[in-house]
Steps between C-alpha positions, in 0.01 A plus 500: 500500500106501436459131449739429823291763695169350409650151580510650872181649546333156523328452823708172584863647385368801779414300750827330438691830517319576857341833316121585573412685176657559128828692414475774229680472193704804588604376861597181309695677257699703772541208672648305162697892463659371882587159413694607211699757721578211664334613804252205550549214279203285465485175238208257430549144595335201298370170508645244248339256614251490235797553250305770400640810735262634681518841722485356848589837734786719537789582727690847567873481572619845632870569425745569787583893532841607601386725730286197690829258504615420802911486506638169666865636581 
């Protein structure tokens, strides 16, 4: 968790992420505590273009909750 954390308090990858200043380890770690709840599910993407893979951003995917389903019938 520390060595993905640090990863995203470079200035670029927060500029990237549209945030103005660093995330604390512990808000990163309740964040991680959220993902694995399956509440927010978020997953690094990389570039293999090098062949070497190289962390490139991220994206979130946030599941669909019964209560928010619409019925078709």
């Amino acid at each position: 968790m520390e060595t993905y954390w640090r990863w995203e308090q470079d200035p670029a990858l927060l500029v990237g992420y549209g945030r103005r200043q660093p995330e604390s380890l512990e808000a990163r770690t309740e964040g991680m505590a959220r993902q694995l709840r399956g509440d927010n599910i978020r997953f690094t993407v990389y570039d293999l273009a090098t062949g070497v893979p190289v962390p490139a951003g991220w994206r979130r995917c946030c599941p669909t909750r019964p209560s928010a389903r619409r019925s078709t019938s």
